[in-house]
N, C-alpha and C positions, 0 to 999 in steps of 0.2 A: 820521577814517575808521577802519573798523573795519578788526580786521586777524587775520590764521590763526596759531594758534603750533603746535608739535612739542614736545613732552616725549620724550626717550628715547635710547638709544644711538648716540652720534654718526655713526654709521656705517647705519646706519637712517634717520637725522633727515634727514643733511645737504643731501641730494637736496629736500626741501620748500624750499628757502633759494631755487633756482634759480626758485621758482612765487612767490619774497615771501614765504615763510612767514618768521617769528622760529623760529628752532631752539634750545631749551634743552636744551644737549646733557646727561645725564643717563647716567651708569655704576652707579651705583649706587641705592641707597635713599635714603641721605643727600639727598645732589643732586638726585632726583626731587622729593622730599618741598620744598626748596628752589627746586625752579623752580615746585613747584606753590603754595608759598606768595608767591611774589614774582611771578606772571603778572601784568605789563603790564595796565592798565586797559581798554586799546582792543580786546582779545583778544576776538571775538566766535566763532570756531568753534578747538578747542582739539581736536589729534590728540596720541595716546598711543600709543606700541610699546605691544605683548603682555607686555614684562615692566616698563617702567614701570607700566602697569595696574596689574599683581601688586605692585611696588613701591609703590605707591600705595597699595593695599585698602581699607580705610574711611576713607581722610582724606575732611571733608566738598570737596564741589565751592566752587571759590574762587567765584564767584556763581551767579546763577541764570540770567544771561542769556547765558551762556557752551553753547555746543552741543560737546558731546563724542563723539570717535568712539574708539575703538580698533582700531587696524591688528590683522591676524590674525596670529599665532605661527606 
């Protein structure tokens, strides 16, 4: 079954957990960059805070069948 994950500041994220979401809680660059490389195979729609986004910038998307949103700043 497919399933929602959360990239971004734990404090941000954590509230998705309560909907099922997988939350990879993300403070920085580093660890953004980390959860966006290690995302779970089953991840079919994949949300981002406003400054994981910005953390992120041209890393490529971990697949193609992955639907991306980004929360508003």
């Amino acid at each position: 079954m497919a399933r929602a994950a959360v990239i971004g500041e734990a404090v941000r994220a954590a509230g998705f957990a309560l909907a099922g979401a997988v939350v990879l809680a993300a403070e920085n660059p580093e660890e953004a960059r980390a959860a966006w490389r290690e995302l779970p195979a089953d991840i079919a729609v994949l949300v981002l805070t406003g400054r994981a986004a910005a953390w992120l910038g041209d890393e490529p998307q971990p697949r193609r069948d992955v639907l991306l949103a980004v929360m508003p700043v």
